[in-house]
Every structure is written in structure tokens, then in C-alpha cells.
Steps between C-alpha positions, in 0.01 A plus 500: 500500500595174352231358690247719410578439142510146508129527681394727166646237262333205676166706471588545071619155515177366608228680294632500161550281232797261575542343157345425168527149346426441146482152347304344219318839472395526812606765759442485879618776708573472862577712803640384828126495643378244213847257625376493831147412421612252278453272792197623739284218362431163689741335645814731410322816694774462754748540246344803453491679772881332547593670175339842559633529874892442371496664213325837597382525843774385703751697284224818520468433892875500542525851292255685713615356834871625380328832411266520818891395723681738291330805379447738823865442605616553120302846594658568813217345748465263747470197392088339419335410771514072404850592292664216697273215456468592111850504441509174661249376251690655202752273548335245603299485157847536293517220431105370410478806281559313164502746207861452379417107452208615327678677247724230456216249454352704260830550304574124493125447380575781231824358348302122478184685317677751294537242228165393469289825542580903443522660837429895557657643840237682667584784739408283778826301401708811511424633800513167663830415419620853611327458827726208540786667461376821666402246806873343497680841513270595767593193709852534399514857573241504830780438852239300714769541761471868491135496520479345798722712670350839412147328574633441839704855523172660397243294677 
């Protein structure tokens, strides 16, 4: 379940507004979308793609193979047909899916412009920062040891 939540708040985190920065008059709003864009021009197009794949699709990809390894035998079943190989590719991705730096990044960045401009918390902010910690009690909670041994007892 803590999966499937954390998949839900990476969806929310994505599509609306992030923040709201007011300075001089002026107010920009940004979503999670508009950071990763930021950078699809020219030369820094790489660092696009870099930023989109380890802030939301690796994560995302690592929630739905942990849903696709571990939903029919949290229902009783035999295991998914692949369940093996994707639950070798969860954890191989632990540790490229990057959205707890990005939260940190984005605090550190908040603290250094909270003097100079008026920030609104979007949202997108919200339910970032409780995917994070949604994400860490799943990986806290989640016994990979376990896993493996009922994939092979049910295989």
C-alpha cells in the first residue's frame, strides 16, 4: 500500500504547482514539470532528461515494478509472470531514484531565497515531501529478504 501511495503522490507531485515566488512584484509559479524543463534547451538538454529520469521516472519505475513483484502475492497468487527480474530492478534502481536529494536541494535553495523573495508552498511541495517520507517507511518497512523467499516458495 505504501507503494501504491507513494506512486499517487509522485503523480500530484508532478502536475501541480510546486511553489510561488514573489519578488519585486512579480510572481512566478512553478510545478515540478516547469523545474525539469528548465533545462531542455541547447546544450543542457541532457540535463534534462538527467533531471526528469531521477527525479520521477526512475522513482515511478521502481513503484510499479514493487507493485507489479508484490501485488498478486499480497492477494494470495502466484507470483507475476517477470516478478523476479522486476524485483531485481527495484533494487537495483534504489539507489538512482533521487527524490529525497531533491527535496533536500530544494529546501537548501528555499532557506538561501527566503530572504530575498516571498515564497508560496504549492501542493506539489506537500505531497512531494510526504512521498519522501512515505518512500523511506516503505523501504524501511519492505523485508527484501522475505520477498525473495516467498517469490521462490511461490514460483
Amino acid at each position: 500500500m505504501l507503494a501504491a501511495t507513494s506512486a499517487v503522490l509522485m503523480v500530484a507531485a508532478v502536475f501541480f504547482p510546486f511553489l510561488d515566488l514573489t519578488a519585486g512584484g512579480k510572481t512566478t509559479h512553478s510545478s515540478l514539470y516547469d523545474a525539469v524543463m528548465a533545462f531542455s534547451s541547447g546544450i543542457l538538454l541532457p540535463l534534462s532528461f538527467a533531471t526528469a529520469a531521477l527525479i520521477v521516472f526512475l522513482p515511478l519505475l521502481r513503484l510499479v515494478t514493487i507493485l507489479y513483484v508484490l501485488g498478486p502475492m499480497a492477494l494470495g497468487n502466484r507470483p507475476a509472470r517477470h516478478a523476479v527480474a522486476a524485483f531485481r530492478l527495484a533494487q537495483g534502481l534504489k539507489p538512482w531514484a533521487m527524490a529525497e536529494i531533491f527535496i533536500v536541494g530544494v529546501s537548501v535553495a528555499l532557506v538561501k531565497v527566503a530572504g530575498l523573495a516571498s515564497i508560496s508552498l504549492g501542493p506539489a511541495f506537500w505531497a512531494f515531501v510526504t512521498l519522501v517520507i512515505v518512500t523511506t517507511l516503505k523501504d524501511s518497512l519492505m523485508c527484501e529478504v522475505t520477498i525473495w523467499k516467498t517469490l521462490e516458495e511461490r514460483a
